[in-house]
N, C-alpha and C positions, 0 to 999 in steps of 0.2 A: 504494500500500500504506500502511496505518496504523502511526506507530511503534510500537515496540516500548515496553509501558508496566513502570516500575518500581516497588516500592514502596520508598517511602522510610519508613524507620521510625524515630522522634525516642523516644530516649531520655533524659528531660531532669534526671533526678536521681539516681538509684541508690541503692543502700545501705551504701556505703563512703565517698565523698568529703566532705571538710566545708565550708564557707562559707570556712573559714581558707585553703582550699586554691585556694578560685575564689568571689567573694564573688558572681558572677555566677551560684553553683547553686543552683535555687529546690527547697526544702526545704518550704514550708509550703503548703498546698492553693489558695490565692489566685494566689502564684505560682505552681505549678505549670503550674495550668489557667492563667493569662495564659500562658506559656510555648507550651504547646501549640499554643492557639490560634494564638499567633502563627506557630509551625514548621506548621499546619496550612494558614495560608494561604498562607505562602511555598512548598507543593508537597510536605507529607509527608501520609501516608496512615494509620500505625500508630502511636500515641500507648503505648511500654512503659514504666509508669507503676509508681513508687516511693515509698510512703507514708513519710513521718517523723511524729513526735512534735511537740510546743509547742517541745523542749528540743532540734530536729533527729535527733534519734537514731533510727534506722531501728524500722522495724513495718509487721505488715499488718492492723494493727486495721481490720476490717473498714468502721468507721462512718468513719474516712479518709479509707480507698478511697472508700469513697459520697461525700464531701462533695468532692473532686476529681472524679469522674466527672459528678458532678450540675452541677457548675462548668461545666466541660467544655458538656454537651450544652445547659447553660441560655444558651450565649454561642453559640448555634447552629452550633456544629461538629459535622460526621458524621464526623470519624477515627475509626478504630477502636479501640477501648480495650482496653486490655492489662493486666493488671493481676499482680504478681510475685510468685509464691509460693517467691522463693528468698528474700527479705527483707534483709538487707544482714547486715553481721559488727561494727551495735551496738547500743543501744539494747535493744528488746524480743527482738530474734532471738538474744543470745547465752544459756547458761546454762553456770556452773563447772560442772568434768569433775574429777576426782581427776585428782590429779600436777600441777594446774596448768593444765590444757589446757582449752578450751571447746567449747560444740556450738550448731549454728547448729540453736535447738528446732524441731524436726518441728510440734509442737502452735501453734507461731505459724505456722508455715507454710501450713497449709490454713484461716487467716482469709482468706486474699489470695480463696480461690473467691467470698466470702459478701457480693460488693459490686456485683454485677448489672455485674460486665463480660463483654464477647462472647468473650474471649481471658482466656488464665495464660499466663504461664510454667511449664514445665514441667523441673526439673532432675530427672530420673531418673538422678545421676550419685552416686557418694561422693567426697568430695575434702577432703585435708586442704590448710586455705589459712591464710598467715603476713601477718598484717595488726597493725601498730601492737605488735609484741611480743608479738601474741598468736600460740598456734597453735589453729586451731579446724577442729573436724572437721564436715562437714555431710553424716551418717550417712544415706543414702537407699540401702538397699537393695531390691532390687526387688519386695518384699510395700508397702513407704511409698510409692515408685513406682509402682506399680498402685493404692496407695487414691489419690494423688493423681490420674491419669489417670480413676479409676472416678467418682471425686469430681464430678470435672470433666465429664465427659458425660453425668452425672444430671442436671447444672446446664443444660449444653444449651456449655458453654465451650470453644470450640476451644482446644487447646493448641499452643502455642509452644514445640516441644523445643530443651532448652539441650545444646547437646554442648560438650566442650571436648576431645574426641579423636575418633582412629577407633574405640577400643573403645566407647566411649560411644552412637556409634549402632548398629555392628554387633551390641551385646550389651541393653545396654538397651532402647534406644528401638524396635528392632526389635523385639523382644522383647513391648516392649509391643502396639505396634500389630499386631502378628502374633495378640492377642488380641484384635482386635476394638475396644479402646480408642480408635480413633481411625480418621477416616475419609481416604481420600485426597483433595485434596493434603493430603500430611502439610509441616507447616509448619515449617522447620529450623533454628535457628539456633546458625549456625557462630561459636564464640566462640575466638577468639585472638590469642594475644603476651600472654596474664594468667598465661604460664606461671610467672616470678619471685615471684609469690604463691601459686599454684595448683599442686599438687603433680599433675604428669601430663598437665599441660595442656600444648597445642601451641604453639613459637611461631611466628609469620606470617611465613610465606616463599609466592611464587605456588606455588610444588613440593608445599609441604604441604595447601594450601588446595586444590588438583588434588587431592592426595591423600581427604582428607577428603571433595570431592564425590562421586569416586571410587565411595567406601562409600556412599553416601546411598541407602535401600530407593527400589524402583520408585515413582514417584507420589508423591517428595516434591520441594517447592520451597524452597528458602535463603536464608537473607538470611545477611552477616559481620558478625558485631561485632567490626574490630579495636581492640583497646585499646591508650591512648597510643599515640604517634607512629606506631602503624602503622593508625589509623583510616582514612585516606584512600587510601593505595596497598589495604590489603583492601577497601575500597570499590569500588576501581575494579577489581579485580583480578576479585571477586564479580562484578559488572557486565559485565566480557569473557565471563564462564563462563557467563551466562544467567542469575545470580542479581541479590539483590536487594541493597539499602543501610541499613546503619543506621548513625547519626550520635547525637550528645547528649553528653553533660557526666557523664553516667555511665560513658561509655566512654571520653572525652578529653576533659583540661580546657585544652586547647590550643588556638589558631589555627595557631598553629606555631611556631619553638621561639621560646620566652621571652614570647609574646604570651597571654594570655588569652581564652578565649574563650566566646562566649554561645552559646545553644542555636540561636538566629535564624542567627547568623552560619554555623553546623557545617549546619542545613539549607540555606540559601540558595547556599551554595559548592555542596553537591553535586545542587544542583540545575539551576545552572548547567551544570557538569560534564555532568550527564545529556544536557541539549538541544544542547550542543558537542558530543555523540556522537549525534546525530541521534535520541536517545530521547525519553521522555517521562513526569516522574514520572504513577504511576497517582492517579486518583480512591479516594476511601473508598470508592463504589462499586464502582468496578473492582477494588477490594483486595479487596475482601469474595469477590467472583465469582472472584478468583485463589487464594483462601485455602481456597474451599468454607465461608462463611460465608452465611448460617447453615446448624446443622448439622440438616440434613434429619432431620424425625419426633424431633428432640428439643424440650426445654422452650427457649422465647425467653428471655435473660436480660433484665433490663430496661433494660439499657442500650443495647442489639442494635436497631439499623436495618434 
């Protein structure tokens, strides 16, 4: 029998961390794409890719996205490209709110579609989250959620549902794809322990993470994003249940405690990890064919293999 294959998906920047915090998080499109590349040959398959600014500060300026992606496939890697329409909580994605309070703007958010990747993220959630003193709301109610999901497979762009509860899939994302927005495997991603920021959000215990797969609609597959210290146990936790791995420097800036860590180092562990349990991370191929990419009778983005 053939093992069982997994995908690994490097998340190598994000939109919250800064250089102060891990000087080894690559911010700027050069490093990124070297980043990648390199988590692509150590055995990851899904590259969920986070643009900054000159000045580091998060954005999903479209022309970015393009000059990372184009990096990316000119250094001959087929990972999958991902590309995030949640944007981070600085730079171009926040905008003042009266009383003080901020909003993670809607109108940068659907830049992230307009840079020829195969894949978004998809947050169909509302959540108010507490970062650096601020509090900021990232207001997606489910008319913003349906343009972005409608957005997105005009484009031909599989979406990446971001949950951070059980209501999150059973109300939303169901929600959505019960219109047609999305085709099966719907592709899940289970995000927790960001609950200390994230107002509502779940934290990682194996019970909960049971819980959450629990709800997941017929014909979806999952990957965990545990954040800090609980990265590796929801990895592997994911991994018993049939699901998938993500790792990166957007989710934990750790090797473990007190040690720093690189994006090389966060894939290469859990890649290990994988083949110690008789598996085998998947191919960009194999990803693509696990994901239902591409998406049948729609437009090819241009950066889709």
């Amino acid at each position: 029998m053939s093992k069982r294959k997994v995908i690994v998906t490097i998340a190598p920047t994000g939109g919250m961390a800064h250089k102060s915090q891990n000087p080894h998080l690559p911010t700027q499109p050069a490093e990124i794409a070297a980043d990648v590349v390199a988590c692509w040959k150590a055995g990851a398959s899904v590259a969920a890719i986070h643009a900054r600014r000159p000045d580091d500060g998060a954005t999903c300026d479209a022309a970015v996205y393009r000059e990372i992606n184009q990096r990316i496939r000119d250094a001959g890697c087929d990972i999958v490209l991902n590309n995030s329409t949640g944007g981070g909580v600085h730079g171009d994605m926040v905008k003042p709110l009266a009383g003080g309070r901020w909003e993670i703007a809607f109108e940068e958010r659907v830049k992230g579609m307009d840079a020829g990747a195969e894949m978004c993220t998809l947050d169909a959630t509302t959540l108010n989250l507490s970062f650096e003193g601020r509090e900021i709301l990232m207001d997606t109610p489910l008319s913003k959620g349906r343009a972005l999901a409608a957005g997105m497979k005009a484009r031909g762009i599989k979406p990446e549902w971001e949950v951070f509860s059980p209501t999150h899939i059973l109300q939303d994302t169901t929600t959505l794809i019960n219109e047609g927005l999305d085709e099966a495997p719907y592709f899940i991603n289970l995000v927790m322990n960001v609950h200390r920021n994230f107002q509502n959000a779940m934290p990682f215990s194996p019970r909960h993470l049971q819980m959450m797969v629990d709800t997941l609609p017929k014909g979806a597959i999952f990957c965990v994003s545990g954040i800090g210290p609980s990265q590796l146990e929801a990895n592997i936790s994911a991994v018993l249940l049939g699901g998938h791995a993500r790792v990166g420097l957007e989710d934990n800036l750790y090797y473990r405690q007190g040690e720093l860590a690189t994006n090389l180092q966060l894939t290469e562990r859990i890649v290990r990890i994988l083949r110690e349990m008789d598996l085998e991370p998947a191919t960009p191929a194999e990803a693509r064919d696990m994901m239902g990419l591409p998406r049948i009778g729609l437009p090819r983005p241009e950066f889709a293999l």
